[in-house]
Each structure stands twice: as structure tokens, then as C-alpha cells.
BALOBA-1460 file (C-alpha; in Angstrom, 3 decimals):
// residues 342
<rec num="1" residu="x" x="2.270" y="-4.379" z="31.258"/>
<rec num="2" residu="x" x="-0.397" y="-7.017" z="31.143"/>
<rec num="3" residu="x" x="-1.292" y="-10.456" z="29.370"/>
<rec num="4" residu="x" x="-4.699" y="-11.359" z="28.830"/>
<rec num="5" residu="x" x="-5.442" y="-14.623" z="27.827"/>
<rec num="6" residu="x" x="-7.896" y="-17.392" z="26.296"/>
<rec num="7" residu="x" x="-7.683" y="-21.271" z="27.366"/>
<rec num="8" residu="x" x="-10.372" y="-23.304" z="25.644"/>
<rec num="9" residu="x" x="-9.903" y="-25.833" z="27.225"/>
<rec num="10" residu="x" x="-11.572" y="-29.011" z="25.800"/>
<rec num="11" residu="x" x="-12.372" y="-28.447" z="22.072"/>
<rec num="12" residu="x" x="-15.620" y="-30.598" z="22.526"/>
<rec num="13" residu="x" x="-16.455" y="-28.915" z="25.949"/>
<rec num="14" residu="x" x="-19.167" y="-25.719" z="25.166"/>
<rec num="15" residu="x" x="-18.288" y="-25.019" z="28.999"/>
<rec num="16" residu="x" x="-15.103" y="-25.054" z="30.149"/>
<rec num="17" residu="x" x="-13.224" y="-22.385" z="29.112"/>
<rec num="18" residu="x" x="-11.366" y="-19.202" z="30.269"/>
<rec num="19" residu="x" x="-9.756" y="-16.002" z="30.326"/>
<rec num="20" residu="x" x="-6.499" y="-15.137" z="32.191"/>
<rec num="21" residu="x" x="-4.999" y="-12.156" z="33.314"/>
<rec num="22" residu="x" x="-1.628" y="-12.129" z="34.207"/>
<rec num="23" residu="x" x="0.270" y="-8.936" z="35.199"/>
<rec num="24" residu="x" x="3.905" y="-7.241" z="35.333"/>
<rec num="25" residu="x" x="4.100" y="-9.563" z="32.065"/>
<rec num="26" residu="x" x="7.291" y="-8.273" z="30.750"/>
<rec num="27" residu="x" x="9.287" y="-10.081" z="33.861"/>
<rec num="28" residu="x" x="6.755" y="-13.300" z="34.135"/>
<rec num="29" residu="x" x="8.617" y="-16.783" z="33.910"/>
<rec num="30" residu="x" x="7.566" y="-19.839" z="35.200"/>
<rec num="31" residu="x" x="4.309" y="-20.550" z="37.162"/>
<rec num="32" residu="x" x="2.969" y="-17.531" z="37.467"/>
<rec num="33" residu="x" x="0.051" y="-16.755" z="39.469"/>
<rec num="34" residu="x" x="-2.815" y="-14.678" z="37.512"/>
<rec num="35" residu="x" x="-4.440" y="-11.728" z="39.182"/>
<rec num="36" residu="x" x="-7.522" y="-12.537" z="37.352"/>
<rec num="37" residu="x" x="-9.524" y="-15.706" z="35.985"/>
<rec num="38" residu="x" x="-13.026" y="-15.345" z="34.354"/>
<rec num="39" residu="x" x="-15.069" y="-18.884" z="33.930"/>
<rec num="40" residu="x" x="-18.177" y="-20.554" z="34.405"/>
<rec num="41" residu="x" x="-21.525" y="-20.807" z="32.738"/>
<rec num="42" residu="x" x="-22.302" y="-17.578" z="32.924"/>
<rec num="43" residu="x" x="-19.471" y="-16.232" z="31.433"/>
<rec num="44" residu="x" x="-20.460" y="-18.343" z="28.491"/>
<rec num="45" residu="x" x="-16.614" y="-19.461" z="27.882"/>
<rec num="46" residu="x" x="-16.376" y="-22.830" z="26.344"/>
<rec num="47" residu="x" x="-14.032" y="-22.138" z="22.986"/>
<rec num="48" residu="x" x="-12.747" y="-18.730" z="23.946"/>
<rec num="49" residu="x" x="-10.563" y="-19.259" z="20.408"/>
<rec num="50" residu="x" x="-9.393" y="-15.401" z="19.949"/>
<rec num="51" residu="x" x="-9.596" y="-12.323" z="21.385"/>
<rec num="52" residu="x" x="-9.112" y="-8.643" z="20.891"/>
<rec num="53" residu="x" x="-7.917" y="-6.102" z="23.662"/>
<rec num="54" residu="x" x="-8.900" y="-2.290" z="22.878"/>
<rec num="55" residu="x" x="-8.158" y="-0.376" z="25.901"/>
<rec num="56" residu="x" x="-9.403" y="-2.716" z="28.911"/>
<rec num="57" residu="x" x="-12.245" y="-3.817" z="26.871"/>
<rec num="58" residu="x" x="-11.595" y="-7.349" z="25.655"/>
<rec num="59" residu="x" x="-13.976" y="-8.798" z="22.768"/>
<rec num="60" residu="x" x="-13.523" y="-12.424" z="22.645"/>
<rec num="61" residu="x" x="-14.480" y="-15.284" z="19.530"/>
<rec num="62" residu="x" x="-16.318" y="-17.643" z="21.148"/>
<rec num="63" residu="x" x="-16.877" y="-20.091" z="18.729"/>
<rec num="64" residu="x" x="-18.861" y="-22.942" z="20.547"/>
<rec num="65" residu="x" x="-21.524" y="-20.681" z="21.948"/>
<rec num="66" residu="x" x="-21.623" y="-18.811" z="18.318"/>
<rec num="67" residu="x" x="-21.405" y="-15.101" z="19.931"/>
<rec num="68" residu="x" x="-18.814" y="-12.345" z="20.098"/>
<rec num="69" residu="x" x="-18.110" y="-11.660" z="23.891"/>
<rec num="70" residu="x" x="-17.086" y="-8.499" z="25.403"/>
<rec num="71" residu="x" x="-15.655" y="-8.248" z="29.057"/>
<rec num="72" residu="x" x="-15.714" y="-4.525" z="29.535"/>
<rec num="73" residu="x" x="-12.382" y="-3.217" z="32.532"/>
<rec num="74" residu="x" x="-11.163" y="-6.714" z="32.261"/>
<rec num="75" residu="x" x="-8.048" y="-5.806" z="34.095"/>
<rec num="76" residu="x" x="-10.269" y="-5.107" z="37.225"/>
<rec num="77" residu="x" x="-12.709" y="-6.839" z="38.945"/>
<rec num="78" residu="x" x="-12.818" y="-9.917" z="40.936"/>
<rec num="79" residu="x" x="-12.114" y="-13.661" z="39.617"/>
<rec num="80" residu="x" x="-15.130" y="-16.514" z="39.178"/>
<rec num="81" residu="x" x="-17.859" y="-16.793" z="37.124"/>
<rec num="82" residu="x" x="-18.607" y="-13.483" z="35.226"/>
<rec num="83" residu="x" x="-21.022" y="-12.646" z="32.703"/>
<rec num="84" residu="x" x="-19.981" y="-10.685" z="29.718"/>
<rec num="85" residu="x" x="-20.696" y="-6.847" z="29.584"/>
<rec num="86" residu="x" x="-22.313" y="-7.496" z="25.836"/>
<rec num="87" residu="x" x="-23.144" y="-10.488" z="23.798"/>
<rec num="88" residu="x" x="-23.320" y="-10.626" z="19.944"/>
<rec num="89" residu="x" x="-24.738" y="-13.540" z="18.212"/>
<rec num="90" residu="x" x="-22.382" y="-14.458" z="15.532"/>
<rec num="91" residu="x" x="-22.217" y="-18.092" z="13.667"/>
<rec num="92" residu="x" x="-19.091" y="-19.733" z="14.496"/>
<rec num="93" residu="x" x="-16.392" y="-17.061" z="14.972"/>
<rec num="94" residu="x" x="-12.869" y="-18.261" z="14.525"/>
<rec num="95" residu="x" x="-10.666" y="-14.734" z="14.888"/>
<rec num="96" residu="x" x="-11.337" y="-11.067" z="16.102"/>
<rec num="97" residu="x" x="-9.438" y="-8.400" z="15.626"/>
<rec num="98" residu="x" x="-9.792" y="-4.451" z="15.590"/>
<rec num="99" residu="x" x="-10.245" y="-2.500" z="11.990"/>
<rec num="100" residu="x" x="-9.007" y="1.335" z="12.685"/>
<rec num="101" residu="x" x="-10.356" y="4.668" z="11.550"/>
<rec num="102" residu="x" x="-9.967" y="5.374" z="7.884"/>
<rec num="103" residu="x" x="-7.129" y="7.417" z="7.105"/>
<rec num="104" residu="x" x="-8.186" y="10.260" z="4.856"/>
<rec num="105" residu="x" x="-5.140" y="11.886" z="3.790"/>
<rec num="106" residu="x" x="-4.688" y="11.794" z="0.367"/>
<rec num="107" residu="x" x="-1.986" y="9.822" z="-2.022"/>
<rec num="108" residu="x" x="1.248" y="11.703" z="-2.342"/>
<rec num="109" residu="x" x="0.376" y="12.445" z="-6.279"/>
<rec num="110" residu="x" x="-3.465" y="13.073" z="-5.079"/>
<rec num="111" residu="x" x="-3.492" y="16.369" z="-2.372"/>
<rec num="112" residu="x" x="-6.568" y="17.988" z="-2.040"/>
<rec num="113" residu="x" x="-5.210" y="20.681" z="0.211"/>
<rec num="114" residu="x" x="-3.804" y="24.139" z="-0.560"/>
<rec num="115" residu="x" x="-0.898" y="23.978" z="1.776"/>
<rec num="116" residu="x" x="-0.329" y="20.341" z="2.470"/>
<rec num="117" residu="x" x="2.221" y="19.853" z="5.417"/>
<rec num="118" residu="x" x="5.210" y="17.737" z="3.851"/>
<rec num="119" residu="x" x="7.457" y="15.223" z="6.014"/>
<rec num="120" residu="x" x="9.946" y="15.408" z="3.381"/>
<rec num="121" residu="x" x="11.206" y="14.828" z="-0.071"/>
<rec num="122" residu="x" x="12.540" y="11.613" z="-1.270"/>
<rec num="123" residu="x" x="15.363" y="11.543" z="-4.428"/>
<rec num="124" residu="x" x="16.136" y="8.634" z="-5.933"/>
<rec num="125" residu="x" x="19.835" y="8.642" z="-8.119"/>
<rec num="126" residu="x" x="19.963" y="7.279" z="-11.497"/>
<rec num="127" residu="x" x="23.584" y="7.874" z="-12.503"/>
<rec num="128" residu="x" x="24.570" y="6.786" z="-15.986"/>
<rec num="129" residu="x" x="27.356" y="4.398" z="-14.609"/>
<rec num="130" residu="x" x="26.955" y="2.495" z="-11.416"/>
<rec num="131" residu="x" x="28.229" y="3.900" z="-9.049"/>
<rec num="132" residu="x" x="28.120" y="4.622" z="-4.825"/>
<rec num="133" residu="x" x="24.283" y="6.321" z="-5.268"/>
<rec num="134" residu="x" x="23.359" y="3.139" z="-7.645"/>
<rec num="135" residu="x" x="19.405" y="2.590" z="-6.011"/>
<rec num="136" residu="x" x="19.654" y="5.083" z="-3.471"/>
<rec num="137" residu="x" x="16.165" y="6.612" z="-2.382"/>
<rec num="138" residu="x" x="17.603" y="10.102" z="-0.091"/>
<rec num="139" residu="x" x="15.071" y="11.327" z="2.061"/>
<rec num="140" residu="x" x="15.242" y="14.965" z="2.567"/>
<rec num="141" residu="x" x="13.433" y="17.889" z="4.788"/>
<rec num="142" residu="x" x="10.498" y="19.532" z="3.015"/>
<rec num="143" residu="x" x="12.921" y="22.801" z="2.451"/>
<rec num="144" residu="x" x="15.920" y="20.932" z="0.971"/>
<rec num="145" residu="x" x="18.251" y="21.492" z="3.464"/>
<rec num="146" residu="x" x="19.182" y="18.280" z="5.057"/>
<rec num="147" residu="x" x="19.325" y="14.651" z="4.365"/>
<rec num="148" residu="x" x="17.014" y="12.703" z="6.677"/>
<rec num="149" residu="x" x="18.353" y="9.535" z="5.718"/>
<rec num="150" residu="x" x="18.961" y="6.814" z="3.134"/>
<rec num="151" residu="x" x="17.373" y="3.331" z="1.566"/>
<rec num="152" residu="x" x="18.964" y="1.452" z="-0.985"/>
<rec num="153" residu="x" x="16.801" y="-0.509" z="-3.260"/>
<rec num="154" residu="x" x="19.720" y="-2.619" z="-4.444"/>
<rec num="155" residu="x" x="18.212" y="-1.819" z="-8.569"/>
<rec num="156" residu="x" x="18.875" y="1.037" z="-11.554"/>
<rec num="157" residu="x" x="15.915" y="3.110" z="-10.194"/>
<rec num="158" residu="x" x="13.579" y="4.882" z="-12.933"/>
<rec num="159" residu="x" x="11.318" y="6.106" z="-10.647"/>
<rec num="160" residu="x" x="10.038" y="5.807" z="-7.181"/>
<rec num="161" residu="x" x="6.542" y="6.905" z="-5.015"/>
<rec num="162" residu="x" x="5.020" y="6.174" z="-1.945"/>
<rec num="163" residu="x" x="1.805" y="4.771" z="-0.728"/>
<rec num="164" residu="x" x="-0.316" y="6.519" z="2.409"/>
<rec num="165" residu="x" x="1.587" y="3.668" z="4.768"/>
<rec num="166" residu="x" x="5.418" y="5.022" z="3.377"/>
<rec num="167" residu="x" x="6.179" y="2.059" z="1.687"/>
<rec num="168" residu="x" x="8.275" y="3.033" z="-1.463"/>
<rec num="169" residu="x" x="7.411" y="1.721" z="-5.056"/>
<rec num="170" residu="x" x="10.649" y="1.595" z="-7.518"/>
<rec num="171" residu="x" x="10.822" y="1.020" z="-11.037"/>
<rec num="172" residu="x" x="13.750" y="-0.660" z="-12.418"/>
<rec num="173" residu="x" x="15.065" y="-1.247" z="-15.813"/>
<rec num="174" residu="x" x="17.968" y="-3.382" z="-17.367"/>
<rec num="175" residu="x" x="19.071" y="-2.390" z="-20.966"/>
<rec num="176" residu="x" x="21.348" y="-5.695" z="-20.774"/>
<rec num="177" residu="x" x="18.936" y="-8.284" z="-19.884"/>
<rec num="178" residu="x" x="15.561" y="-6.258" z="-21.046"/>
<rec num="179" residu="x" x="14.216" y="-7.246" z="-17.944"/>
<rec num="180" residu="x" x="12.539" y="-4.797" z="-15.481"/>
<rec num="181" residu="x" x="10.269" y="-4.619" z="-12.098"/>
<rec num="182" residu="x" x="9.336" y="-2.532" z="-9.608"/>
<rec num="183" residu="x" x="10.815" y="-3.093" z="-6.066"/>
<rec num="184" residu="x" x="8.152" y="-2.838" z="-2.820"/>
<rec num="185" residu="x" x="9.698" y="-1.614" z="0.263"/>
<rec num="186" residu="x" x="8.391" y="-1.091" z="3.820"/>
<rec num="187" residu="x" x="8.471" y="1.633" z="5.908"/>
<rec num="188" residu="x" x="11.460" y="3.713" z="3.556"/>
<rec num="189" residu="x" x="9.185" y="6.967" z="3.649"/>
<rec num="190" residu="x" x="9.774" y="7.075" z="7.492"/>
<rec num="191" residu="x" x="12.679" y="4.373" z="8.825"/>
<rec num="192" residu="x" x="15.148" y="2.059" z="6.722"/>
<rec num="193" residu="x" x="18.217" y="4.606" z="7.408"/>
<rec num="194" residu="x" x="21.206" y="3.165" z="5.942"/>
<rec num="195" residu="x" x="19.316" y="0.004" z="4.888"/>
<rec num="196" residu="x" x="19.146" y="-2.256" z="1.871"/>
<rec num="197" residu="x" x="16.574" y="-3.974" z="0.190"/>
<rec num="198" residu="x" x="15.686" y="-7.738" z="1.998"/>
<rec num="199" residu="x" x="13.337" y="-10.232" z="0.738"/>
<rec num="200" residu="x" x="12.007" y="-10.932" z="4.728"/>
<rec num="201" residu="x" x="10.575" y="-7.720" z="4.869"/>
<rec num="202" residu="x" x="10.814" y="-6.155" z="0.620"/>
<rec num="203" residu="x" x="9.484" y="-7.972" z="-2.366"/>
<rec num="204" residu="x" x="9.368" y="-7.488" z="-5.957"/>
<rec num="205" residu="x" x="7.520" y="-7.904" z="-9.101"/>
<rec num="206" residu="x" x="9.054" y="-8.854" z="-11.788"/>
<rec num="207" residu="x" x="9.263" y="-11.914" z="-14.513"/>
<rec num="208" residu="x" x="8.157" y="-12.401" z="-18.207"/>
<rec num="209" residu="x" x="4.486" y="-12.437" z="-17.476"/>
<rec num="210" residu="x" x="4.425" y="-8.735" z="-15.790"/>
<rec num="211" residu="x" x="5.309" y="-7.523" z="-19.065"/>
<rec num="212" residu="x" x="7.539" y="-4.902" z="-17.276"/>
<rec num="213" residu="x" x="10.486" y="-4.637" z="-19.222"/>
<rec num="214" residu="x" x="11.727" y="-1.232" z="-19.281"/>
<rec num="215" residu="x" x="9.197" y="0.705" z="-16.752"/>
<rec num="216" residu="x" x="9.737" y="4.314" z="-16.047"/>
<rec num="217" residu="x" x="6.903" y="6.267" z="-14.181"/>
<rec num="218" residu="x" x="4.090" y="4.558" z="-11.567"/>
<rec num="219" residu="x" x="1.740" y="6.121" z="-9.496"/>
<rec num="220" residu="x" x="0.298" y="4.098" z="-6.081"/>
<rec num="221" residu="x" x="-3.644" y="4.496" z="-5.099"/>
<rec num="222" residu="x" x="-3.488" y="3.379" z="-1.990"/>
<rec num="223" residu="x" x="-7.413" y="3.015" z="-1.624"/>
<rec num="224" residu="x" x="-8.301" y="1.593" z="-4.526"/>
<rec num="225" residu="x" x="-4.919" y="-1.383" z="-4.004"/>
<rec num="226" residu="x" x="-3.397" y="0.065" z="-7.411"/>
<rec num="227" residu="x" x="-0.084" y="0.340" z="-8.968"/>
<rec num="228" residu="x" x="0.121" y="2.033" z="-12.459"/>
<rec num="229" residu="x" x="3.139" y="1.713" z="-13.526"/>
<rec num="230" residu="x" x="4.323" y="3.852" z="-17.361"/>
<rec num="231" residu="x" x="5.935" y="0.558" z="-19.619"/>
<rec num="232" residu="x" x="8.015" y="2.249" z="-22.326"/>
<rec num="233" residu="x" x="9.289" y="-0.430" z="-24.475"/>
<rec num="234" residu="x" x="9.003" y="0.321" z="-28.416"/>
<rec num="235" residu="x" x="7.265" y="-3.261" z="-29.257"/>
<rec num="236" residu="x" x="4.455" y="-3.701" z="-26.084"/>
<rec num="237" residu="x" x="3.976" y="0.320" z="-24.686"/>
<rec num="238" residu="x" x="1.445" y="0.614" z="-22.299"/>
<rec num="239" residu="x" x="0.196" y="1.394" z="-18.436"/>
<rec num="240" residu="x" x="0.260" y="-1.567" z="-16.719"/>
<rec num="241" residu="x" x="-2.295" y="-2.070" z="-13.555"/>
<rec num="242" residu="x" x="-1.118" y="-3.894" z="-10.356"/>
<rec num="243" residu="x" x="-2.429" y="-4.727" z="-7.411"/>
<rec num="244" residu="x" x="-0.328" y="-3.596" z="-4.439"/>
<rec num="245" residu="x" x="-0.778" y="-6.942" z="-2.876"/>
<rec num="246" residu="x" x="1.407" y="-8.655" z="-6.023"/>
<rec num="247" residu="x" x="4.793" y="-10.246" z="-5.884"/>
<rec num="248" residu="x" x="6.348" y="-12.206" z="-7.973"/>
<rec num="249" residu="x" x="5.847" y="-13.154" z="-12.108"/>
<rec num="250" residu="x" x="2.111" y="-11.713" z="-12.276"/>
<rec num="251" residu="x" x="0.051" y="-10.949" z="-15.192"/>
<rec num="252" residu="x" x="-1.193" y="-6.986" z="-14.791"/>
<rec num="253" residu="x" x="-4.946" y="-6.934" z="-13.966"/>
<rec num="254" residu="x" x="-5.291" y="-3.997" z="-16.326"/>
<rec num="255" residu="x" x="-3.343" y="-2.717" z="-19.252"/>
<rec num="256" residu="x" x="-4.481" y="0.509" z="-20.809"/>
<rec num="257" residu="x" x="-2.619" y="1.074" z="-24.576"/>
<rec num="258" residu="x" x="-2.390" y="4.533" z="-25.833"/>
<rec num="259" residu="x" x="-3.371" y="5.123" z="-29.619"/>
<rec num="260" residu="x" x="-0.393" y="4.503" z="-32.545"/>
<rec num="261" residu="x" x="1.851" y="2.474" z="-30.101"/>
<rec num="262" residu="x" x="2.650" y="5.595" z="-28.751"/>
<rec num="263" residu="x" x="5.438" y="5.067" z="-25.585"/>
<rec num="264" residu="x" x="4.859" y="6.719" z="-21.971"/>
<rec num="265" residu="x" x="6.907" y="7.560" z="-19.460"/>
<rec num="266" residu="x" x="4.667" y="8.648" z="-16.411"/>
<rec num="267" residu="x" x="1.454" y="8.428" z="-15.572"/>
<rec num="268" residu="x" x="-0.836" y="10.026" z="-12.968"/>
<rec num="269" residu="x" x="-4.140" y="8.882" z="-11.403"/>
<rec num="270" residu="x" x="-6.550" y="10.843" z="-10.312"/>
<rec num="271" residu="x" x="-8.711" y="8.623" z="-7.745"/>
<rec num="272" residu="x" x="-11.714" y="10.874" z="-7.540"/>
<rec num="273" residu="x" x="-12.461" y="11.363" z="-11.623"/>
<rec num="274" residu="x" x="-10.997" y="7.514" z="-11.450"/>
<rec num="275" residu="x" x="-9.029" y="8.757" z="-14.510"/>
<rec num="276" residu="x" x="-5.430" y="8.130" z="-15.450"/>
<rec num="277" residu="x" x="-3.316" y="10.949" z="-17.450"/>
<rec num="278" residu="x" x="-0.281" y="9.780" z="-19.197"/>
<rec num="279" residu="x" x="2.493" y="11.648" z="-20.639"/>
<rec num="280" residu="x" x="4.209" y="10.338" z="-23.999"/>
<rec num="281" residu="x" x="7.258" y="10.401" z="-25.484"/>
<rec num="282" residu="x" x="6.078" y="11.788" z="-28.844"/>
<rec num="283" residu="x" x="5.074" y="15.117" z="-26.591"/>
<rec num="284" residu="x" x="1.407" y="14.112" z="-25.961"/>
<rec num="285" residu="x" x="-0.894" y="13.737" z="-23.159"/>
<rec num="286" residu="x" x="-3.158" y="10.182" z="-23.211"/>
<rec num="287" residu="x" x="-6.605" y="10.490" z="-20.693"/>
<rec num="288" residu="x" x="-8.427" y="7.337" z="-19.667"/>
<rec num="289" residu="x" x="-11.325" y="7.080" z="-18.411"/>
<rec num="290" residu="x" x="-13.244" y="5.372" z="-15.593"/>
<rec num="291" residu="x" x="-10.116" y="3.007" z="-15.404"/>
<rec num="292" residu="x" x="-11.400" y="0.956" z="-12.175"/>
<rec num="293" residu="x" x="-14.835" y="1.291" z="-12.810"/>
<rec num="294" residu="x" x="-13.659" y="-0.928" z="-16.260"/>
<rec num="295" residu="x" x="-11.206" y="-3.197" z="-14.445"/>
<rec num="296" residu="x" x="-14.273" y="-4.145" z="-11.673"/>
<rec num="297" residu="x" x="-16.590" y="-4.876" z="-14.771"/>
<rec num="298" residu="x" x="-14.099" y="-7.687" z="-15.894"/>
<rec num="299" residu="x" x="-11.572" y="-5.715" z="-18.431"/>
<rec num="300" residu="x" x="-8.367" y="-6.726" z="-18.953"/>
<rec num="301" residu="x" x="-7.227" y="-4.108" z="-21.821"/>
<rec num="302" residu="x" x="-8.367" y="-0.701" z="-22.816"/>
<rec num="303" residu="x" x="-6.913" y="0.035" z="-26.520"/>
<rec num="304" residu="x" x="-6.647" y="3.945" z="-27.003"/>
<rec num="305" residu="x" x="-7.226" y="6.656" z="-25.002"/>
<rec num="306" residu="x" x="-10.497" y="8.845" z="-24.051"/>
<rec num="307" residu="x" x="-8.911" y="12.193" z="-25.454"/>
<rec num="308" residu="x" x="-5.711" y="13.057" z="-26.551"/>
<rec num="309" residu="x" x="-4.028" y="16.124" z="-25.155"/>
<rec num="310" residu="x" x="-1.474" y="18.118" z="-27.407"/>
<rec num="311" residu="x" x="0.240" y="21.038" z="-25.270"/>
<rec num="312" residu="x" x="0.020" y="24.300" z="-27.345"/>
<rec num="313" residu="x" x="0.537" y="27.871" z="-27.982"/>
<rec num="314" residu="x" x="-1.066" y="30.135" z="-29.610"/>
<rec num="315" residu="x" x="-3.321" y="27.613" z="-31.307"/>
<rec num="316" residu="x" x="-0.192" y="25.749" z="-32.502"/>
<rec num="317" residu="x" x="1.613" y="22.877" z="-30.839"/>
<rec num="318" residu="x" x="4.867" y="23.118" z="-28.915"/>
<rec num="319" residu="x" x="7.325" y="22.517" z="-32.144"/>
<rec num="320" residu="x" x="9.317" y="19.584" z="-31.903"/>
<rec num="321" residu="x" x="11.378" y="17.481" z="-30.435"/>
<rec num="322" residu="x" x="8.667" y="17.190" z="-27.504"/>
<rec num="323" residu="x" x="9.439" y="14.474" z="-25.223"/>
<rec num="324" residu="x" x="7.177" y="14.715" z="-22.114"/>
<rec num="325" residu="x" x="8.170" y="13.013" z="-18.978"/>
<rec num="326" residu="x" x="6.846" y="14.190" z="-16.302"/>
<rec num="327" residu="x" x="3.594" y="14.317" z="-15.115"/>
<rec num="328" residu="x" x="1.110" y="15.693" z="-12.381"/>
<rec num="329" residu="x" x="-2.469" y="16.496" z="-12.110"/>
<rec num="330" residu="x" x="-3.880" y="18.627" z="-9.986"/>
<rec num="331" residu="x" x="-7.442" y="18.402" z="-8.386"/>
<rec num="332" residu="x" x="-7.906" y="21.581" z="-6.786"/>
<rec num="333" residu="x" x="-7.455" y="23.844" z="-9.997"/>
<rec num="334" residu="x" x="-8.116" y="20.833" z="-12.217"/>
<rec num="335" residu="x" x="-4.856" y="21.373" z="-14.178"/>
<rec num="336" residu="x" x="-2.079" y="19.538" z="-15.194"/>
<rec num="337" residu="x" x="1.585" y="20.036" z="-15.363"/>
<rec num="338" residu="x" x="4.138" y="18.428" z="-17.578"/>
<rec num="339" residu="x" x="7.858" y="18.406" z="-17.828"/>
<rec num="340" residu="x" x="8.966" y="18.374" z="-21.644"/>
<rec num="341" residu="x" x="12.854" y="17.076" z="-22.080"/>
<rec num="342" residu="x" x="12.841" y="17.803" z="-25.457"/>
């Protein structure tokens, strides 16, 4: 229950600035005296312009003496003129903050372990006239059981998947207008109960330069920024690449067209082969490779698949109608699982 502060003083001054500590800050009003002030030359304070607090060590930008600063228990520790506890030569620092440990836990679509420990299941409803469930993402325990909770993405979902932070990614399709997206919402993996979809804390992409029109399947990797999202319209089919930072009318970065304007629905990537499997309509299987190592070397379109999968038995393909949907790779036996509607 402590503020720690930075006064800079003069902006021309390389001398006369300071840090505050001021405590029981949740009840502070007016002048308030600080239990702690840190100035002087030796503290080397003159544009103290940001700082960061990580336990009681505070690292501070100071910009006119071009250093990073570190006051080590600056809750503690009589007033005056203190020098810092480290000092890091840095040219003109203007903010600090903190960077955290890497999460390693892989994508939903992406597990690398045998018994991965679920939170829960999310269902999104798709009903074929609009009705009460219209856009509702139900979150439920891991053994089906109970409802957690609910979000309402406020669209006709196709499809929806998370990234490693639990923010949601829906596809959305209008046969009317011929005008699809995919709706971005935070947190719905873990809060949102009994929420709605709100542009101050949602967004969306969507518009004629997307080319999203009637999207079904996406897949989020969250390390690599990347939303692939299956675009099943008969005249411009394809997987179209996103960055998870878009919103708005934005072109794809990356559109990878399957062979014979052949039409997916889903689409898996597999971050660690960087390869993207995609089930199609016409009850085939489309593998690209090296996808982001080809977007990072400046492509903008891959035309036709690496291989071409064709589920069989017997040495003779699944007789038709085939009309694969559903898709899911799996790293640890290396296989891959489809769902065939017929």
C-alpha cells in the first residue's frame, strides 16, 4: 500500500530531480507528507522520466544522465542524497518497464503433453435460426458436467479458439450480406460471465479488403502473432494469415490457396514443423509448408499445397460424398485426425 514516485523537476536541470515515497496510499488526499525522498547529485536524479517497481527494487529512466537507475529496498532507508544500488549506461531512456518469464504452455490446438490439465471446454451455438444461443461461447468443466459461464459474441459463430492469454477468436459469416469476420474478445476463456461483445474492450476484423467473406475454421499461434483463419467461399477459397494485433478492414499478410480452387473449412498449425494442415470440402487434406518462414521472406501468396492428403482404406479412398471439416494434428504421435460430414 505504497506510491513511489518520479518528479523531474526542471526538464533542462540534469540535477534536480527526485523520487517519492508515499505510504498507506490507498487513503492519501491532500498534502501528504512522504516517508521517503531520494535527491541530490549523487543519486544522479535530474530527469527521473519513468520508473519500474519489481518487488522493492525500483529501476528508474533517467534520461538526462543517459543511465538506467536502480534503488534496491526503496521503501526503506533514510531520505537525502542516495546513490543508486546499480547504474546502467543507456542513451537517452524515455520508459522502463518489466518483460515477464516466457510462458511455455502450448496453444490450445498445439499440446505437447500426454495428459494436459484442461480448465474447461468452450461451445459455441450455431443454430439454424436465430435464436436465444445466437453467438453464445458456453464455457464448460473439463468433464462436461457443468456450465462455467457464458460470453456472447453478438455474431452467427462458425467457429471459435483461444489464444495462451484466453482471449477468444470467432468466425462469423452472413449468407445475406456475404460479409464475414472474426470477432477478438478478451479474457472470455476465464471471465466475461453473462457478457456481450463491446468495442472498449473487443474488436473485430472485418471489411472488403480482409477477404473474409464466409470464414469457417481458424487456428491462433500465439507466439508466432498468427491467425489462420479457413475462407470457404466458392470464387476466392483460401487460408487467410492475420496478425493477432489486426482490427479493422486489413489486407491478410499471407494467403495460402489450395490446388483446383478447392474450399476448406479448418485448418490447423503446427508451430514447431511451422506447417499448416487444412481440411477440404471435396474430402482432402492440403499441407503447407514452412508457412512463416515464407511470410518473413516477403510472401504474400502461396498457390497449391506441399502434398495432398487423401484419407483411405485399403489402398482405396473413403468413397464419396467426403466432406471433411474438422481438423487436428497431433505432435506427440505425429498424426492427424479428421471429422468427415459426408
Amino acid at each position: 500500500n505504497k506510491l513511489v514516485l518520479s518528479d523531474v523537476g526542471s526538464a533542462s536541470d540534469a540535477t534536480d530531480g527526485a523520487l517519492f515515497v508515499i505510504n498507506n496510499a490507498s487513503l492519501a488526499d491532500g498534502n501528504t507528507v512522504v516517508a521517503r525522498s531520494i535527491a541530490g547529485p549523487a543519486s544522479m536524479l535530474g530527469n527521473p522520466v519513468d520508473i519500474s517497481l519489481t518487488g522493492s527494487d525500483l529501476r528508474v529512466a533517467e534520461k538526462s544522465n543517459d543511465a538506467v537507475l536502480v534503488f534496491s529496498n526503496i521503501f526503506s532507508g533514510a531520505s537525502g542524497d542516495i546513490s543508486p544500488d546499480s547504474v546502467t549506461p543507456t542513451v537517452k531512456p524515455e520508459s522502463i518497464t518489466e518483460t515477464v518469464m516466457h510462458n511455455d504452455m502450448a496453444d490450445v490446438s498445439d499440446s505437447y503433453l500426454a495428459n494436459m490439465p484442461l480448465m474447461g471446454i468452450a461451445v459455441s451455438s450455431n443454430p439454424a435460426a436465430a435464436g436465444p444461443t445466437t453467438g453464445q461461447i458456453s464455457r464448460l468443466n473439463a468433464p462436461l458436467t457443468s456450465e462455467l459461464g457464458s460470453y456472447n459474441a453478438s455474431q452467427t459463430i462458425e467457429s471459435v479458439t483461444f489464444d495462451k492469454a484466453g482471449n477468444s477468436y470467432t468466425t462469423f459469416d452472413n449468407s445475406t450480406t456475404s460479409v464475414g469476420g472474426i470477432v477478438i474478445s478478451n479474457k472470455v476463456a476465464m471471465h466475461r460471465d453473462g457478457e456481450v461483445f463491446s468495442l472498449s474492450q473487443d474488436s473485430i476484423i472485418s471489411g472488403a479488403n480482409t477477404g473474409l467473406i464466409s470464414p469457417k475454421g481458424l487456428d491462433v499461434a500465439s507466439d508466432r502473432g498468427l491467425i489462420f483463419v479457413a475462407e470457404n467461399n466458392a470464387t476466392t477459397p483460401g487460408i487467410l494469415v492475420f496478425s493477432t494485433c489486426t482490427t479493422g478492414d486489413a489486407s491478410p499478410l499471407i494467403t495460402l490457396t489450395p490446388s483446383n480452387s478447392a474450399r476448406p473449412w479448418d485448418v490447423d498449425y503446427d508451430v514447431a514443423t511451422d506447417r499448416a494442415f487444412v481440411a477440404l470440402t471435396n474430402g482432402t487434406i492440403a499441407v503447407f509448408d514452412e508457412v512463416n518462414s515464407k511470410l518473413m521472406a516477403g510472401m504474400s501468396t502461396i498457390t497449391g499445397e506441399d502434398r495432398l492428403i487423401t484419407p483411405a482404406t485399403a489402398g482405396a479412398a473413403f468413397p464419396a460424398p467426403t466432406n471433411l471439416h474438422g481438423i487436428d494434428y497431433d505432435p506427440l504421435s505425429d498424426s492427424l485426425i479428421v471429422s468427415d460430414v459426408g
